[in-house]
LUMZA-275519 format. One line per 8 residues: number of its first residue (from 1); their letters; for each residue x, y, z of N, C-alpha, C, CB. Coordinates in pm, 1 decimal. Atoms other than C-alpha are relative to their C-alpha. Glycine has a CB too. Layout:
residues N
NUM	a	X:Y:Z:X:Y:Z:X:Y:Z:X:Y:Z | ...
END
This chain:
residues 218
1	xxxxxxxx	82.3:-122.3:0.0:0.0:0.0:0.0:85.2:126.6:0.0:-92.8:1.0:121.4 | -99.7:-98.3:-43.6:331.1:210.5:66.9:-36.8:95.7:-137.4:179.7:-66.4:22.4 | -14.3:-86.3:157.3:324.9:369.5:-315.5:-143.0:-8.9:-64.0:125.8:-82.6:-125.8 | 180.0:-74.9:81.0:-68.7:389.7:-382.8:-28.7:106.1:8.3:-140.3:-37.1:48.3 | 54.7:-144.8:-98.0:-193.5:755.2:-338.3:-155.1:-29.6:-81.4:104.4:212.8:-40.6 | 129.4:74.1:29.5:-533.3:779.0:-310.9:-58.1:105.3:-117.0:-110.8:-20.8:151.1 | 88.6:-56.0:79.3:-601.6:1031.7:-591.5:32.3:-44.7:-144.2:-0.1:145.3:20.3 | 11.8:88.3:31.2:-518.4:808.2:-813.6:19.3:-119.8:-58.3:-25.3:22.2:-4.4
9	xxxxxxxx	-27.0:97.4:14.8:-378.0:505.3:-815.2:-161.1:-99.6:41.0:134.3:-9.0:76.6 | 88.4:109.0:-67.0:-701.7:356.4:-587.1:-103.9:56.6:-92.3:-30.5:-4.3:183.1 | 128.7:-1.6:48.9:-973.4:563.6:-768.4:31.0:-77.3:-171.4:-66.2:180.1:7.1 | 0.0:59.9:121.4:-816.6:379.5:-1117.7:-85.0:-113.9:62.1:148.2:-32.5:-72.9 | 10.6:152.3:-68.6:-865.2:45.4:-917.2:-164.9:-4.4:1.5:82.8:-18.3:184.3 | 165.1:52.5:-82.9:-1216.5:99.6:-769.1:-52.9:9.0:-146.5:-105.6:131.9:151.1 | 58.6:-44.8:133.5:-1312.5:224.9:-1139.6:-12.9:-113.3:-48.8:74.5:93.3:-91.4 | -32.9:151.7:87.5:-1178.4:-111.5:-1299.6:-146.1:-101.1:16.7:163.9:-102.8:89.8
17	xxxxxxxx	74.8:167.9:9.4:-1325.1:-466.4:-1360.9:40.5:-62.3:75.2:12.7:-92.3:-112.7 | -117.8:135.4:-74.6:-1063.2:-659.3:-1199.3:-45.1:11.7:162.3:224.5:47.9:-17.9 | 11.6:-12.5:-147.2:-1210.9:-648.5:-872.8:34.9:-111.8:121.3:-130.2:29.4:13.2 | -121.2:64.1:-70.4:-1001.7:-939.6:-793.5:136.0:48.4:55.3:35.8:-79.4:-74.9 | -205.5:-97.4:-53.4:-654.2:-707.8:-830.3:-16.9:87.3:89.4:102.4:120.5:-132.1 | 55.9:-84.7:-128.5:-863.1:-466.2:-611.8:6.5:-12.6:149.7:-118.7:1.3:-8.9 | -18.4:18.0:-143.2:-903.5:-669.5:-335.5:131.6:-96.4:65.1:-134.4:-60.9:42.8 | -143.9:47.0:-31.5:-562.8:-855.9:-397.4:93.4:71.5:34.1:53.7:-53.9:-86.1
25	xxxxxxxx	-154.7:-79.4:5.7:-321.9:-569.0:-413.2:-80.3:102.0:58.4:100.9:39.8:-163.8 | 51.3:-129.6:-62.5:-514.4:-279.4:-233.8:-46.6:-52.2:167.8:-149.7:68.8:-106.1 | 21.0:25.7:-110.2:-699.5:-457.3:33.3:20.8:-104.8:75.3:-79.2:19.6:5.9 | -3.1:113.4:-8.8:-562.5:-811.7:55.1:32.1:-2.7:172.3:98.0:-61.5:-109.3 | -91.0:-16.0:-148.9:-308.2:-712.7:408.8:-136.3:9.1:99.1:124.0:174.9:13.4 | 64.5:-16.8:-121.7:-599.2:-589.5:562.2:-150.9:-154.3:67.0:-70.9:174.7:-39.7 | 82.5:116.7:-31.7:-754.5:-948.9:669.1:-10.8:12.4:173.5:79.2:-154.5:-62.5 | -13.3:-20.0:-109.3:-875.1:-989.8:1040.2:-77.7:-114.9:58.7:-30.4:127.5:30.3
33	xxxxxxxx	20.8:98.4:-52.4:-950.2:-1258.5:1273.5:-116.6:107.5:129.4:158.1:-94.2:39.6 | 82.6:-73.7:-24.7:-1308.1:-1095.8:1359.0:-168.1:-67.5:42.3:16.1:82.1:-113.6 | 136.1:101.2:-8.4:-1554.4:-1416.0:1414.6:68.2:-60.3:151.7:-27.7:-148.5:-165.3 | -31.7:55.2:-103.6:-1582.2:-1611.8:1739.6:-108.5:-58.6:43.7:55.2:74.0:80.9 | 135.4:74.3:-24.2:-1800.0:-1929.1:1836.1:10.3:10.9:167.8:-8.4:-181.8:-72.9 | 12.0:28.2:-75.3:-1909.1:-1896.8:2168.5:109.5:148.2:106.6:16.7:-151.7:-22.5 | -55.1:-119.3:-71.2:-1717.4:-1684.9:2496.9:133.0:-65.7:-24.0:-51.3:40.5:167.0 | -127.7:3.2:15.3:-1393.0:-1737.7:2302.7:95.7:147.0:-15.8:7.4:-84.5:-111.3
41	xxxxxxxx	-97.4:-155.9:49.2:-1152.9:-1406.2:2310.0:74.7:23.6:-125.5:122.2:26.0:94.5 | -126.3:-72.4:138.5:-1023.3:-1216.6:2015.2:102.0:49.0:47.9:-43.1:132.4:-97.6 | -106.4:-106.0:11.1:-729.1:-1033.4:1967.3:-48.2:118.6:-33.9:99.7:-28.1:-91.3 | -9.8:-164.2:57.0:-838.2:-645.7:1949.0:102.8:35.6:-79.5:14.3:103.6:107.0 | -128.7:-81.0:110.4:-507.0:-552.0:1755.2:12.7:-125.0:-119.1:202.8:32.5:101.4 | -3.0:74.1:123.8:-533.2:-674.2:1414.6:119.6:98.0:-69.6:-163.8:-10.1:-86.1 | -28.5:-28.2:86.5:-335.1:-600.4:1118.9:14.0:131.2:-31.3:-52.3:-52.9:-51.6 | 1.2:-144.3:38.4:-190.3:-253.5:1011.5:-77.5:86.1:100.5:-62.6:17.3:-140.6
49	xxxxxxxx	42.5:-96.8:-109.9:-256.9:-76.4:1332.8:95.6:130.0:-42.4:31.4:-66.0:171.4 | -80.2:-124.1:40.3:-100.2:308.9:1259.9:127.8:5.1:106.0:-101.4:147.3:9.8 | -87.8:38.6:-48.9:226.3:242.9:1320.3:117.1:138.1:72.7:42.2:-92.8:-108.5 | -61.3:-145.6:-99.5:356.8:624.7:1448.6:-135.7:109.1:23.4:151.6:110.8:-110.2 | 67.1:-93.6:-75.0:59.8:809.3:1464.0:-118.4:3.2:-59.8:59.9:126.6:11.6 | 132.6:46.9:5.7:-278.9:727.3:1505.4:-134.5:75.0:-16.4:-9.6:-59.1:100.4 | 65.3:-100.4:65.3:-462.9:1067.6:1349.6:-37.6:-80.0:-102.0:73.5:124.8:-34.4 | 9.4:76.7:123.4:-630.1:880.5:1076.5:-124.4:67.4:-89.2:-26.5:-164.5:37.4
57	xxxxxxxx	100.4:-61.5:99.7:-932.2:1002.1:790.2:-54.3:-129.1:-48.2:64.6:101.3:-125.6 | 72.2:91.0:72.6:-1184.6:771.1:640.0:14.1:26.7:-77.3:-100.9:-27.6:4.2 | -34.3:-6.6:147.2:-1175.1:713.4:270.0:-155.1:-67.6:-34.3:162.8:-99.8:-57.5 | 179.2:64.1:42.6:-1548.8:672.5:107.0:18.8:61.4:-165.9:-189.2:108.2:122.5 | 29.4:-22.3:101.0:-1673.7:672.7:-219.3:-170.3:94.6:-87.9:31.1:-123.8:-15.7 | 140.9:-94.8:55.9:-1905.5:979.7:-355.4:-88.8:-82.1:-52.3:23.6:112.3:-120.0 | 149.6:45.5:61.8:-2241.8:900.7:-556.5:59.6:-59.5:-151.7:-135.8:160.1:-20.9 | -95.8:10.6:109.6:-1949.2:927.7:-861.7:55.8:-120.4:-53.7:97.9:64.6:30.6
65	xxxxxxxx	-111.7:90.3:-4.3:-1717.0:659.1:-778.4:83.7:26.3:51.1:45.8:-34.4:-86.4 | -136.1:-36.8:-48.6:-1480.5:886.6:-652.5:40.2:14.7:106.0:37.0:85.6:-32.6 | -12.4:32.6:-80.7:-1278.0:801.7:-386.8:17.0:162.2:93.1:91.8:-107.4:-19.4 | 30.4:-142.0:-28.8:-1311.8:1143.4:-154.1:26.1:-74.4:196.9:-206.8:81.7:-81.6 | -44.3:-35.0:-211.5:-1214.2:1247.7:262.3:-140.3:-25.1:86.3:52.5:228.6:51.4 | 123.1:-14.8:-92.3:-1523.4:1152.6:471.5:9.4:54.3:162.1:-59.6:-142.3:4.6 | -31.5:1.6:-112.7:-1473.3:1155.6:841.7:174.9:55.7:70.0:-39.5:-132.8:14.3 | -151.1:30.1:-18.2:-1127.3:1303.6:968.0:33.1:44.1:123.6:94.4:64.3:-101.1
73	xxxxxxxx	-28.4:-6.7:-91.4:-946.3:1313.8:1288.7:115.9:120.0:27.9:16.3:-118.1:21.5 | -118.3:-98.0:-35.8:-717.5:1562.8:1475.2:26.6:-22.0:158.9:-42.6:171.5:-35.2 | -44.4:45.9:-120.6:-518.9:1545.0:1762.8:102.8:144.1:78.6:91.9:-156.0:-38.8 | -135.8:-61.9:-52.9:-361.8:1797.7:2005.8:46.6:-34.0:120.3:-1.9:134.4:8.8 | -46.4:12.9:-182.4:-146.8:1749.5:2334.0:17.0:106.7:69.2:135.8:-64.3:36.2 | -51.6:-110.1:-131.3:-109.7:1962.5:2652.1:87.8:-27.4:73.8:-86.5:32.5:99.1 | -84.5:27.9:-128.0:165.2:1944.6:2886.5:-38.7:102.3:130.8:166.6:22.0:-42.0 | 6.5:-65.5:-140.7:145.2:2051.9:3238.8:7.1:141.1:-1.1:108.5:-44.8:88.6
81	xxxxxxxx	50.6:-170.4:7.0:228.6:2394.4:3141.1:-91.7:22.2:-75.5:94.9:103.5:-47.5 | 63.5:-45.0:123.4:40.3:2432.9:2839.2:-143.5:-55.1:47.7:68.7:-65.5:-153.8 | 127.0:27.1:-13.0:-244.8:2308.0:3037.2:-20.0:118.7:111.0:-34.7:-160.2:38.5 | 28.9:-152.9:-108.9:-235.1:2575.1:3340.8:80.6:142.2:-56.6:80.5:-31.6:188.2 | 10.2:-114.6:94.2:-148.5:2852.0:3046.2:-174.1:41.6:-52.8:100.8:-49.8:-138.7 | 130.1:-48.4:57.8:-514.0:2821.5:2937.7:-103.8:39.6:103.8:-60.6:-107.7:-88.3 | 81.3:-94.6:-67.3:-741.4:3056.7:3054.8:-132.0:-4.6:-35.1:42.7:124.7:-17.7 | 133.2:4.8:55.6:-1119.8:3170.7:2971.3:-13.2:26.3:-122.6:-80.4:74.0:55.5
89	xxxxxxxx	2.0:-73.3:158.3:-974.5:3327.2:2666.7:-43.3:-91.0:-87.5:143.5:52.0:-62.2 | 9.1:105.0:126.1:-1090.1:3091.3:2389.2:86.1:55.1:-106.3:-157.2:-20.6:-63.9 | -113.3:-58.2:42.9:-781.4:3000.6:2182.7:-33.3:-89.3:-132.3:149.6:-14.3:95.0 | 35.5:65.6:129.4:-841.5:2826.2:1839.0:-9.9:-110.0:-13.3:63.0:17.5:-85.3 | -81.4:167.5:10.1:-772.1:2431.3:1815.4:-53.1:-5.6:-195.2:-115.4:-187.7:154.2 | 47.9:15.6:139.4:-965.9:2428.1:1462.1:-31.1:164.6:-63.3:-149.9:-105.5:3.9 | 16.1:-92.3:68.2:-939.6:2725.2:1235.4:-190.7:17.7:-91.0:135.9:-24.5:-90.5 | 81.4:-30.7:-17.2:-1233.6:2851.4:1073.5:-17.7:-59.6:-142.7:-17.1:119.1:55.4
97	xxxxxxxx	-24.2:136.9:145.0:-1335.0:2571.4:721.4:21.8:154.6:-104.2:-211.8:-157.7:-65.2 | -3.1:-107.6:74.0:-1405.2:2923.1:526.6:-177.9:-11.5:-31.6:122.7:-10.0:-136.1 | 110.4:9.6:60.8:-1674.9:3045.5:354.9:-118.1:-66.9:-67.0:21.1:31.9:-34.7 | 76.2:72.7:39.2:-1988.0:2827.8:325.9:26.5:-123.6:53.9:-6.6:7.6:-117.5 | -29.4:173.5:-107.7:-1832.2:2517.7:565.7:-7.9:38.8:108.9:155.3:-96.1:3.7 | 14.1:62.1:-137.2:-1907.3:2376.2:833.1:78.2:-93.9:62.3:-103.0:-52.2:8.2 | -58.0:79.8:-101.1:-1731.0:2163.5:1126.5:-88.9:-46.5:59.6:81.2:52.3:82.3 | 103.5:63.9:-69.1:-1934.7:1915.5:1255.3:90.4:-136.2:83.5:-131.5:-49.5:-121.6
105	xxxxxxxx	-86.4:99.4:-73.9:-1775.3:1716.9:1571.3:-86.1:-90.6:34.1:76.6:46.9:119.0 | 44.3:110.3:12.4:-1884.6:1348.4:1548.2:28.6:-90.8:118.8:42.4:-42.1:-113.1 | -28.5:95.5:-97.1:-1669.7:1198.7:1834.3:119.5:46.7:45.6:3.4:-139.5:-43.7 | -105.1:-87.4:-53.6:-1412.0:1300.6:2096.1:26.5:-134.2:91.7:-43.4:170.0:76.5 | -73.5:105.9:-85.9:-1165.6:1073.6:2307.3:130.8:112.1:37.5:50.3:-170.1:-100.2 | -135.3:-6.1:-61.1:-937.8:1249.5:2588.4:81.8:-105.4:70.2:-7.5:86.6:82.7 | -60.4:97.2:-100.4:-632.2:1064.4:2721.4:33.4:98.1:34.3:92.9:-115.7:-14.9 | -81.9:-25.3:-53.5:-493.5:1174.7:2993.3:106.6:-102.7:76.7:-54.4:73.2:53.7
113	xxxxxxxx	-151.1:64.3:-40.7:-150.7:1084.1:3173.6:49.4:87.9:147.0:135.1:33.5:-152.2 | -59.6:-18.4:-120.4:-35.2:1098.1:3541.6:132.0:-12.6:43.9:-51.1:-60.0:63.1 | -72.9:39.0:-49.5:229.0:1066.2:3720.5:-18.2:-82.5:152.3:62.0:92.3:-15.0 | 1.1:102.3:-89.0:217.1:781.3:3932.3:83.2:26.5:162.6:65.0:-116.5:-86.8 | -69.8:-39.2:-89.3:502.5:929.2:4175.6:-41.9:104.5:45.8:106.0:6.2:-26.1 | 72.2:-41.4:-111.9:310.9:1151.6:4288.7:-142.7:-6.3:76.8:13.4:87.7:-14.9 | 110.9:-23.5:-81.0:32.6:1247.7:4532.3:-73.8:21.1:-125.9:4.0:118.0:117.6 | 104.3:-80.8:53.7:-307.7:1256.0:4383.5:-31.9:108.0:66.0:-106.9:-62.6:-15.6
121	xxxxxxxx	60.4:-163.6:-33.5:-421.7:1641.4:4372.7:-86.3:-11.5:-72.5:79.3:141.5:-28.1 | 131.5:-54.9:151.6:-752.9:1734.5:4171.2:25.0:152.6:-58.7:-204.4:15.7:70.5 | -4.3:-126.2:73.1:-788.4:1998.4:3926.6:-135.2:46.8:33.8:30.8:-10.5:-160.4 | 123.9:-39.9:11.0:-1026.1:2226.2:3942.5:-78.8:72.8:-99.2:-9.4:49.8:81.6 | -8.6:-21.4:146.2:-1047.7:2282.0:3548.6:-63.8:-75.5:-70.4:112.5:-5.0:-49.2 | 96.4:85.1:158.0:-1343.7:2192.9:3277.7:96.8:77.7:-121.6:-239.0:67.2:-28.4 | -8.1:-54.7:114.8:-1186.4:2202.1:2954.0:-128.1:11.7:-92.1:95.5:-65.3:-57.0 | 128.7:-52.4:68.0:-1422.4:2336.3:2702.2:14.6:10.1:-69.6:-63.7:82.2:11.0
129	xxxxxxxx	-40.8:-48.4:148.6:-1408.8:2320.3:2338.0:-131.8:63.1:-88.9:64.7:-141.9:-88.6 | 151.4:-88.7:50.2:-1688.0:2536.4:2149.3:-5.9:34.9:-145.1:-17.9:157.9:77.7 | -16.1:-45.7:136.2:-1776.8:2619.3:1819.9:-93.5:55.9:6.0:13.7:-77.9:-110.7 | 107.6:-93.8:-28.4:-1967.6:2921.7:1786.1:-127.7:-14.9:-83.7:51.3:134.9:-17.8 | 158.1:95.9:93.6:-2320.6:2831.2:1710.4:-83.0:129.7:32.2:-97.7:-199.6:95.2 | 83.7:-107.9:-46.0:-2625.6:3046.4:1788.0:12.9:31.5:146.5:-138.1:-30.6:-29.6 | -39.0:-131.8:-112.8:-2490.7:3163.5:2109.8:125.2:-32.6:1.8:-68.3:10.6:166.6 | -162.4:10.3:68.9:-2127.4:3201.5:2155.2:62.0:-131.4:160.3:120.9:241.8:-5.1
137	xxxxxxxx	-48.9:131.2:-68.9:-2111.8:2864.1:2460.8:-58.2:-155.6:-74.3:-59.9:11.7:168.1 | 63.4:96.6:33.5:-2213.7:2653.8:2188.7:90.4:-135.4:23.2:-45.3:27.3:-132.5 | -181.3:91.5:-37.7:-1993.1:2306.8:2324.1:-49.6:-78.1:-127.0:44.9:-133.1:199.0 | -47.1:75.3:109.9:-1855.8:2079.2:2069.1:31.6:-143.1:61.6:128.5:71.7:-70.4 | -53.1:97.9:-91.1:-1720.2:1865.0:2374.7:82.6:51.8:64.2:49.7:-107.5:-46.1 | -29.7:-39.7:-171.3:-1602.8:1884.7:2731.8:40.2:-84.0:36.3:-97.1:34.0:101.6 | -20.2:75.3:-145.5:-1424.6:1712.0:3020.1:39.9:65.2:103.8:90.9:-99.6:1.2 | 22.5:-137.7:-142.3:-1520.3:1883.6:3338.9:108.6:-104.2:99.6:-237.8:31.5:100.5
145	xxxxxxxx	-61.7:19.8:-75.3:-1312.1:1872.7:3635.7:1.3:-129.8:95.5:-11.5:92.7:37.6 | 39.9:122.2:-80.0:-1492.9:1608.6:3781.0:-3.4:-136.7:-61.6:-128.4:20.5:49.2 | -50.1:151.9:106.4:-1420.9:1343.5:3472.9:171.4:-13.0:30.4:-29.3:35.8:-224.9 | -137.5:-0.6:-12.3:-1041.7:1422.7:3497.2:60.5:-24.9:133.9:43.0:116.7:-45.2 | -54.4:47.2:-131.7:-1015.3:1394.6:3879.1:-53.1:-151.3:0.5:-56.3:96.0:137.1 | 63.8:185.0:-12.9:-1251.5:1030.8:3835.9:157.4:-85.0:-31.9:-162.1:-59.0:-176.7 | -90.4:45.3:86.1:-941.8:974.0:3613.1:109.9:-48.9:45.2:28.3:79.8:-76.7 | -112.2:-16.3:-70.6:-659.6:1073.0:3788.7:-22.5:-89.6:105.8:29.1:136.1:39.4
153	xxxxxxxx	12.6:35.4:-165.4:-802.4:921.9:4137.8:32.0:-152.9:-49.0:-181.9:35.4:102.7 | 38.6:115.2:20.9:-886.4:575.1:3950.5:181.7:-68.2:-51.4:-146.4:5.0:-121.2 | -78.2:19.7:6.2:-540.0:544.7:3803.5:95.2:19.1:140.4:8.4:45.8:-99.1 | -78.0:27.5:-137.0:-346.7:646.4:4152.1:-0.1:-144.6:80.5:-58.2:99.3:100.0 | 41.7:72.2:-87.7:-551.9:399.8:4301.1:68.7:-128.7:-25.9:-137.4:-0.3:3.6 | -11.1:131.9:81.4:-484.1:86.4:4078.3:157.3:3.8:-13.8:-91.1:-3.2:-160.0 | -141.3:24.5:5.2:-106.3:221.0:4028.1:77.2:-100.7:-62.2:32.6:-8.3:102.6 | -69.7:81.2:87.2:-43.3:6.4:3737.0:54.0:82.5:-85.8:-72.0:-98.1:-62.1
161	xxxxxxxx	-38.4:-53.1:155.2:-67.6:227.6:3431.4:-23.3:132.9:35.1:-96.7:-54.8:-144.1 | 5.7:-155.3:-39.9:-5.8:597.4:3442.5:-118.1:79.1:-161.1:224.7:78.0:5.5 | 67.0:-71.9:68.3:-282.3:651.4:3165.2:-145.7:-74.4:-8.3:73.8:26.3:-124.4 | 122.2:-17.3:-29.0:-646.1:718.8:3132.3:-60.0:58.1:-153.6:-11.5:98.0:134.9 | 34.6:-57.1:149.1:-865.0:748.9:2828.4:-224.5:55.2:73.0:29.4:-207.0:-187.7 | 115.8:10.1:10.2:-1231.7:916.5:2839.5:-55.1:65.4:-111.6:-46.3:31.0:101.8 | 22.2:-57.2:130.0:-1429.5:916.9:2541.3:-157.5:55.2:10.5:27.2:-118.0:-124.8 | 104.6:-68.8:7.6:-1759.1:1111.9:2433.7:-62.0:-52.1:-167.8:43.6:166.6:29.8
169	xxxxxxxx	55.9:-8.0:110.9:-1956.7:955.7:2150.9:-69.4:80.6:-82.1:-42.5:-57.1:4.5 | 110.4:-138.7:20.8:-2201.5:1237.1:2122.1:17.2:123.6:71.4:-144.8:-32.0:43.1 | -64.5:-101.4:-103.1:-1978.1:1520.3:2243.7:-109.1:100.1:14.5:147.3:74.6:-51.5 | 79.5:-92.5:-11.7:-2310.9:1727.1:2304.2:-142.9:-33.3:-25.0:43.3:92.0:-72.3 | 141.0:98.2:37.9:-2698.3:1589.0:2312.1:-61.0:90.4:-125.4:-138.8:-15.0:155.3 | 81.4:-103.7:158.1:-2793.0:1919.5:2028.5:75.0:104.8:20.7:-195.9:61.6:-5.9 | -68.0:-69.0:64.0:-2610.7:2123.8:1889.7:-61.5:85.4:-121.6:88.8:-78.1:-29.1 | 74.0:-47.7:173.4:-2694.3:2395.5:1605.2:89.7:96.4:-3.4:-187.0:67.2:-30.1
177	xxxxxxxx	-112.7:-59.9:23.6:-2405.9:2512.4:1413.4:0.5:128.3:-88.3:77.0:-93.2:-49.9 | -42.9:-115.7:153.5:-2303.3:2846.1:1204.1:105.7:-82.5:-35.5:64.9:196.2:24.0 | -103.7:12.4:52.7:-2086.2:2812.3:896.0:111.5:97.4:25.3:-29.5:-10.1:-110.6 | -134.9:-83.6:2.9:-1743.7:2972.1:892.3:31.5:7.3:159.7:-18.3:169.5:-78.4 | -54.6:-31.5:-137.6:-1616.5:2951.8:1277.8:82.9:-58.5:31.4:-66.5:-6.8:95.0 | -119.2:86.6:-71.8:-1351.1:2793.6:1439.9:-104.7:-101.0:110.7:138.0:126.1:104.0 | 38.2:64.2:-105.9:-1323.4:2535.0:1731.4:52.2:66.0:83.7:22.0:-123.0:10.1 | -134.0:-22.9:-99.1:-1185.0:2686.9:2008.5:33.6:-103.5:162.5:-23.5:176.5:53.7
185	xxxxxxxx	-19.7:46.0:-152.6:-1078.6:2589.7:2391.2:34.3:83.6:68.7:85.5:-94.0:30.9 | -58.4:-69.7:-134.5:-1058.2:2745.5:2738.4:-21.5:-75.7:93.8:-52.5:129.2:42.8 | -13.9:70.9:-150.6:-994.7:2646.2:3097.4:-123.8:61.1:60.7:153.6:40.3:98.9 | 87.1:-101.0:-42.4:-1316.3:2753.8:3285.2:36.9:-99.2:144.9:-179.3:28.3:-82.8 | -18.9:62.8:-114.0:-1367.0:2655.3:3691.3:-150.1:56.5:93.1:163.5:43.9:63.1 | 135.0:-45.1:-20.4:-1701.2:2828.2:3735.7:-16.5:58.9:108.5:-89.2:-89.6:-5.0 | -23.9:-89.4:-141.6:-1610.0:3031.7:4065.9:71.0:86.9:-6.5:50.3:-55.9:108.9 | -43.8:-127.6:3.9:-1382.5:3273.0:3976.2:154.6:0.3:27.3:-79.0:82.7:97.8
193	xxxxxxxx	-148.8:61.7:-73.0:-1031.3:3094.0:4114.1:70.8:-19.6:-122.3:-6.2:-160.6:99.1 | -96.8:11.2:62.6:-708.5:3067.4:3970.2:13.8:-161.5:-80.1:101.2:40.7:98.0 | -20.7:105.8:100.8:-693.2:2752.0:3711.7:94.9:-77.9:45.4:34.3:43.3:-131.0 | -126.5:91.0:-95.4:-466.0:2464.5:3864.0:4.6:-140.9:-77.5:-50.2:-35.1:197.5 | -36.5:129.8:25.9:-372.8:2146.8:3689.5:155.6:-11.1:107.3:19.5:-21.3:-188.0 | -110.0:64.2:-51.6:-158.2:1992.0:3959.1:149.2:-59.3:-48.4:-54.1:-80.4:37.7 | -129.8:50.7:33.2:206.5:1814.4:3914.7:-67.9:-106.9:-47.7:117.1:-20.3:107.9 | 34.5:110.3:9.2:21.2:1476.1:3929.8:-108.0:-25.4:-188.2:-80.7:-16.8:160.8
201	xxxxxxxx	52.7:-46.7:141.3:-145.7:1593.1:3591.3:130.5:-26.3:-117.1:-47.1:184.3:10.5 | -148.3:-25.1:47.6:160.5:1539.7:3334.2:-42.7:2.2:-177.1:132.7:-151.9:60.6 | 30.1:-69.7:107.7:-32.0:1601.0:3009.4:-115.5:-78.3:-21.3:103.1:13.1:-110.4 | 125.6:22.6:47.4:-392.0:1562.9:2818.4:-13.4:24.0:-125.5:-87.2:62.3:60.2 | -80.7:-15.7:151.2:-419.1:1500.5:2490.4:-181.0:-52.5:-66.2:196.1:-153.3:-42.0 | 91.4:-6.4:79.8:-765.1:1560.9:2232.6:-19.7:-69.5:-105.1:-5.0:88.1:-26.3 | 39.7:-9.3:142.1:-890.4:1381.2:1957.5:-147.7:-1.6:-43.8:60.9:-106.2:-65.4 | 134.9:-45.1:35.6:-1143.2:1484.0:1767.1:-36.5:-82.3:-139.9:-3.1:172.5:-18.9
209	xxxxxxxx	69.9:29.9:148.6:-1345.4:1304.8:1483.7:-145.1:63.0:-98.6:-32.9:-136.5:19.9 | 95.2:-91.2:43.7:-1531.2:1561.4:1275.4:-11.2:-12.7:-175.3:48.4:153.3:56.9 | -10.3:-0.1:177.3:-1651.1:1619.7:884.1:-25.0:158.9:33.3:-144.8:-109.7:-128.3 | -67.5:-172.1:42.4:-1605.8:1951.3:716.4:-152.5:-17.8:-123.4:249.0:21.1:-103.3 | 100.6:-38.0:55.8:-1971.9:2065.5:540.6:-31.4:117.9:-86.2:-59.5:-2.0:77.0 | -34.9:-89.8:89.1:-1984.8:2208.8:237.8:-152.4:45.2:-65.7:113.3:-65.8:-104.0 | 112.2:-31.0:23.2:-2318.4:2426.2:131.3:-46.4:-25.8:-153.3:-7.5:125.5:44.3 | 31.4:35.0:182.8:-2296.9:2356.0:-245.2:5.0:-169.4:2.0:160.3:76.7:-137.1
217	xx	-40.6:124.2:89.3:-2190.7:1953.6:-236.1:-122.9:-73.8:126.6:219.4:-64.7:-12.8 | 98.3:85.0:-131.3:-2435.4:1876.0:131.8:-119.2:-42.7:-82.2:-64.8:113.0:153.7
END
């Protein structure tokens, strides 16, 4: 798959007849041991897992044939400072698609990461990511202070693994978006106090799975 690109080496392929060489030489690697009679265990890690970095995009096929970006992911990290740097200011994470698009966030997964050597402390910090909709706290997805301390406390406790994942299928029960805005993020704490991610905090890290909505092709 190293030397296919997908604009077009794969849309020749999907175009073709040969939909034997298709699924020999394009999708053959990706086979997976995905059946199971009875309470027998799989293996979760199959085949071609992203082998440095696990930002990935779906690949679908328009009404056309043509192979086109559906679904795509983004990822940022915080470190300890760069997490008690953020304030109420809302600071960008997603720029703004342009004129006539939309950002529509589909699914969100924070990890965070402790340090095991020390004391659990709690934060007293909701992150907040927003995209300005018809009022300007429209959320996109959140993890309030009280998901990230569950986090932190549950890992101290257990003191195996210094990391923690919580995800949000439906980062928001309704939502109603404007075109052209960014995503942004701020630290909020809803009392008025100074923003604190502890030592025991040692970074938090976003991904987001969103599509990009276009007013002429929707």
């Amino acid at each position: 798959m190293s030397d296919i690109t997908v604009s077009n080496d794969v849309d020749v392929m999907l175009r073709s007849a040969d939909k034997t060489s298709i699924r020999n030489n394009v999708f053959g690697d990706f086979t997976s041991t995905s059946r199971s009679s009875g309470a027998s265990a799989l293996d979760p890690v199959q085949n071609n897992q992203p082998a440095t970095d696990d930002t990935v995009a779906n690949l679908c096929v328009d009404p056309s044939g043509n192979v086109v970006r559906g679904a795509q992911e983004a990822t940022w990290t915080f470190d300890n400072t760069q997490l008690n740097a953020l304030t109420s200011v809302r600071v960008n994470l997603l720029n703004s698609p342009g004129a006539d698009k939309c950002v529509v966030v589909e699914e969100t997964n924070w990890f965070i990461e402790v340090d095991l050597a020390e004391a659990y402390q709690a934060t007293n910090v909701n992150l907040k990511c927003e995209m300005l909709g018809v009022n300007e706290n429209s959320v996109a997805t959140q993890i309030t202070a009280a998901n990230l301390n569950q986090v932190a406390q549950i890992l101290k406790t257990a003191n195996t693994n210094s990391f923690g994942l919580y995800h949000r299928d439906v980062p928001d029960l309704a939502r109603i978006y404007r075109f052209d805005v960014p995503m942004t993020i701020r630290a909020t704490n809803g009392a008025g106090a100074t923003n604190v991610f502890p030592d025991n905090f040692v970074s938090v890290k976003l991904k987001i799975k969103y599509r990009v909505f276009d007013k002429d092709t929707f």
